[in-house]
C-alpha positions in Angstrom: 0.0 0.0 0.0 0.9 3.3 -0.2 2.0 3.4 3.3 5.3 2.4 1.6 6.5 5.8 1.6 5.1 7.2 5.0 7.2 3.9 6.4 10.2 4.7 4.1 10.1 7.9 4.9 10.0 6.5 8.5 12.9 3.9 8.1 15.1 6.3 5.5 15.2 9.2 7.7 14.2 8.2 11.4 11.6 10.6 12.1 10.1 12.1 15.2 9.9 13.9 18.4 8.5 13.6 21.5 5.0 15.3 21.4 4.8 18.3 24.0 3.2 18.3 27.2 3.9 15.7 30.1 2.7 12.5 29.8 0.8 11.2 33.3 3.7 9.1 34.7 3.0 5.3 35.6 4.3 2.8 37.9 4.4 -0.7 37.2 1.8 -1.1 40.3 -0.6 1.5 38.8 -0.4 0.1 35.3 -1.5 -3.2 36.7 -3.9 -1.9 39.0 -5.6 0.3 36.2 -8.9 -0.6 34.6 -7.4 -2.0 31.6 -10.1 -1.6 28.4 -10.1 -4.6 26.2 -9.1 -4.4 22.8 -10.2 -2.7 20.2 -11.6 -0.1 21.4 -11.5 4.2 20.5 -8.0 5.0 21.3 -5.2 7.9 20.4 -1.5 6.7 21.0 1.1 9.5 21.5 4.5 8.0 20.1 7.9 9.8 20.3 10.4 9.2 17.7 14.0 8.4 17.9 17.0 8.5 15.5 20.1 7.6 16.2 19.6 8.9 19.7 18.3 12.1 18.1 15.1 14.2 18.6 13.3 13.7 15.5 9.4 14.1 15.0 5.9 13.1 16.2 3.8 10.1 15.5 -0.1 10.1 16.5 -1.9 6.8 15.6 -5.8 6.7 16.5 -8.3 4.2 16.2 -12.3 5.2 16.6 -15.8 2.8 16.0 -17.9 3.5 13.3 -21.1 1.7 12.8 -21.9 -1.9 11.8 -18.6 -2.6 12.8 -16.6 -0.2 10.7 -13.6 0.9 12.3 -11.5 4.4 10.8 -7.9 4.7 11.7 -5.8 7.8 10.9 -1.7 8.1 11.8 -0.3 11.8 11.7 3.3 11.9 11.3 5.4 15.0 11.5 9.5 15.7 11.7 11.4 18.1 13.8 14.3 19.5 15.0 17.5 18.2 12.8 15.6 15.1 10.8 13.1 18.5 9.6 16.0 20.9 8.7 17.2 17.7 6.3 14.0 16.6 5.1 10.7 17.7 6.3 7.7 15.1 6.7 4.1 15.5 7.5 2.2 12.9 6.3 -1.4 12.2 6.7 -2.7 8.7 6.9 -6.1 7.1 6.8 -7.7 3.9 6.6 -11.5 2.6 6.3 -12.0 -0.8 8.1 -14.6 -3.4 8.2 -15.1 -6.4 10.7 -13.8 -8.3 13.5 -10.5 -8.6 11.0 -10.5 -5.2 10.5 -10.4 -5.7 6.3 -9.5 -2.7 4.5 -11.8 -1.3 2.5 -9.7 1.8 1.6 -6.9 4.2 2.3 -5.0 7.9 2.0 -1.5 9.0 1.8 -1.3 12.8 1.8 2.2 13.4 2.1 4.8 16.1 2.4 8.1 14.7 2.0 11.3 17.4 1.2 9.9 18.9 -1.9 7.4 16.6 -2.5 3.4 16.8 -2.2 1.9 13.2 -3.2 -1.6 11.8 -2.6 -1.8 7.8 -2.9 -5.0 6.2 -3.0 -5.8 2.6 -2.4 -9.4 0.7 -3.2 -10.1 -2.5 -2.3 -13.0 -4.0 -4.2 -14.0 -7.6 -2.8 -16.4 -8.0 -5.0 -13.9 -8.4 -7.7 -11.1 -9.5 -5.3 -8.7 -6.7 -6.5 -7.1 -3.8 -4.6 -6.3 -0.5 -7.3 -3.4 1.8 -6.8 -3.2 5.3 -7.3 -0.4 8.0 -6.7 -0.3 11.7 -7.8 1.7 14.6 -7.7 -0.2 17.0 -6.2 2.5 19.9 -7.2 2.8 18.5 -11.4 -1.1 18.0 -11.2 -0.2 14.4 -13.0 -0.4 11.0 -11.8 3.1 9.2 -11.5 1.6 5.4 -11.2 -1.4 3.0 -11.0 -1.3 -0.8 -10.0 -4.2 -3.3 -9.5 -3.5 -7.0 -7.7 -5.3 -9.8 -6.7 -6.4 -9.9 -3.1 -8.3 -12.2 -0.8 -11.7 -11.6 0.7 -10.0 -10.1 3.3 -6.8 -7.9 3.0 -5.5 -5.5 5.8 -3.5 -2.3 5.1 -0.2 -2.1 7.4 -1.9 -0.2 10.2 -5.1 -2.7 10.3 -2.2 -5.5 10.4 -1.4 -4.4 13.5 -4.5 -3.7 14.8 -5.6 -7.3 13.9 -2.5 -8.4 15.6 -3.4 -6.8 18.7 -7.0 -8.5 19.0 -4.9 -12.2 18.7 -3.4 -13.8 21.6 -0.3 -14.9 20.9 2.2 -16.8 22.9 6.2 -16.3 22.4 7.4 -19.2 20.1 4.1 -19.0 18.1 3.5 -17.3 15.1 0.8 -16.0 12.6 0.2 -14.8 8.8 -1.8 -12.0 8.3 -2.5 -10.8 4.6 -1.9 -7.4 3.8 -1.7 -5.0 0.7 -0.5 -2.1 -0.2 -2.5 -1.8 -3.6 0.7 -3.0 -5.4 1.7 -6.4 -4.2 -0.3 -8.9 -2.0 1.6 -10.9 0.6 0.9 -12.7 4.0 3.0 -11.2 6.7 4.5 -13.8 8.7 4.7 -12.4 12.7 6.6 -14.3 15.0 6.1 -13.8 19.2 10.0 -14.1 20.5 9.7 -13.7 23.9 8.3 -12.0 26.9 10.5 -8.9 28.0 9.5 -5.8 30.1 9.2 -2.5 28.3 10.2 1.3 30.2 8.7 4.2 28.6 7.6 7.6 29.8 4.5 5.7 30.7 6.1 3.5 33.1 6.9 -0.3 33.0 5.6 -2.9 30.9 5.5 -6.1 30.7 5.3 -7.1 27.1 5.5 -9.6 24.4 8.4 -9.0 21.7 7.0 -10.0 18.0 8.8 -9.5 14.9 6.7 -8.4 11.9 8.7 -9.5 8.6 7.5 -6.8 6.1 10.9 -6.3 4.6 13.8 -8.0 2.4 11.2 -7.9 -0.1 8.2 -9.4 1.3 6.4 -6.0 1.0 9.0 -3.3 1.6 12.4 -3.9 0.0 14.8 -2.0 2.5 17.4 -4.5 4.5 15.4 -4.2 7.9 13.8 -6.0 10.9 10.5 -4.5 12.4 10.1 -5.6 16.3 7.0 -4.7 18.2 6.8 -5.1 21.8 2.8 -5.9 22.9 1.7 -5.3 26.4 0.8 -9.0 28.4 -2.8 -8.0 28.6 -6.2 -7.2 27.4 -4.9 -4.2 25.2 -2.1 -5.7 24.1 -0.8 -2.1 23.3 1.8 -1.0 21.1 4.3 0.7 23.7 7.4 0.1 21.5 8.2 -0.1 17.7 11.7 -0.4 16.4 12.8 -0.6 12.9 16.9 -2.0 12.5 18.4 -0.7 9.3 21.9 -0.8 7.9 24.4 0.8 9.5 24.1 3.7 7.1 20.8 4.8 8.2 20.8 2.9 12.1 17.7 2.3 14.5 14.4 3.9 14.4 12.6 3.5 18.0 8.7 5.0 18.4 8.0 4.9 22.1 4.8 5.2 23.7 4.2 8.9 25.6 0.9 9.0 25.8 -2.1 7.6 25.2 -6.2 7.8 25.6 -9.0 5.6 25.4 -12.9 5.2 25.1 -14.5 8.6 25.3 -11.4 10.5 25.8 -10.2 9.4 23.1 -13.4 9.7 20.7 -12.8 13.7 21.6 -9.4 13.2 20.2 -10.3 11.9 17.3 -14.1 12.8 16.5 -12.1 15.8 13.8 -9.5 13.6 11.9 -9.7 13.5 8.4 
């Protein structure tokens, strides 16, 4: 999907910062004592982004229910500090999703990358079991490429992978394949749980669930990388750390969990995203 480029954007540069404003801090004894929401459910997720140890950019990622069990999902990323001065990023994301599987039904890239102003579109028609491509140049007016593939009855976008990750229950030494498209290529993503390991963020501790996600080599992205997520050990099985390992070159990208918001709070947050 078109994602491609918000996540190569991601992985080529190392985006983000730490949003502003404190976070509410956590103890490992309040964050098992808290009434822990079972997922999915309306939620925003404050990440911060790190480069190379460097301040970098934001990442927001929210979730909200629709009816008849449509789901929307939006991530706003944005670069700062040094990472902006060498190549400015604010991409808009969004996704449409259907089910308990979260299918997509389709997506939207608006990005701002350097000097660059795209828009990539992404249908996916069940009916004829195809998912359609399409990528503009907003500043040239023109459109730079179109693609149509083959997809199952049910195909996730990258972000609904993860989401439909997080509603499994997955043990370390097992493993799942999720298929996902990007409007170009089809492919089942194979995610492996490692191992249990706790997680500190500004949040607090964790205790979470390591699983890598093997989107690259060539399986859908073609950069040299390894994606690890770590997943809380509970009902939300929460996101509170994604890193992305690249070459030497370009190093390790790390989005760590800051904030984050849930049920009605967060259906304030995100009742005006686009």
């Amino acid at each position: 999907m078109s994602f491609a480029r918000l996540a190569g954007a991601l992985a080529f540069l190392g985006l983000f910062l730490a949003p502003p404003g404190g976070a509410q801090r956590l103890t490992a004894n309040t964050v098992a004592a808290a009434s822990l929401p079972q997922f999915p459910v309306a939620e925003t997720l404050d990440y911060s982004v790190e480069w190379r140890m460097w301040y970098a950019g934001a990442a927001r990622v929210t979730l909200r229910p629709e009816a008849n069990q449509q789901w929307k999902t939006a991530v706003h990323v944005q670069s700062a500090g040094l990472v902006s001065k060498l190549f400015t990023v604010d991409d808009n994301y969004t996704a449409n999703l259907n089910g308990p599987r979260f299918c997509a039904d389709d997506t939207r890239l608006d990005a701002i990358e350097g000097k660059r102003h795209k828009l990539t579109t992404v249908q996916y028609d069940y009916r004829r079991d195809k998912a359609r491509y399409n990528e503009r140049d907003l500043l040239k007016n023109a459109t730079i490429k179109t693609a149509e593939t083959d997809i199952p009855n049910c195909a996730s976008d990258i972000i609904g992978a993860l989401i439909r990750l997080r509603t499994l229950r997955l043990e370390p030494g097992q493993s799942v394949q999720i298929p996902v498209s990007d409007g170009k290529k089809f492919v089942n993503i194979k995610v492996d749980a490692q191992q249990r390991e706790p997680i500190v963020t500004k949040l607090g501790r964790f205790n979470t669930i390591r699983c890598e996600a093997n989107i690259f080599n060539g399986v859908l992205y073609s950069k040299n990388a390894r994606m690890l997520i770590w997943l809380t050990d509970d009902a939300r099985h929460l996101p509170v750390q994604i890193r992305i390992r690249m070459q030497l070159v370009i190093g390790t990208i790390t989005l760590s969990l800051d904030k984050e918001q849930h049920g009605e709070n967060a259906v304030a947050e995100v009742r005006d995203v686009h």
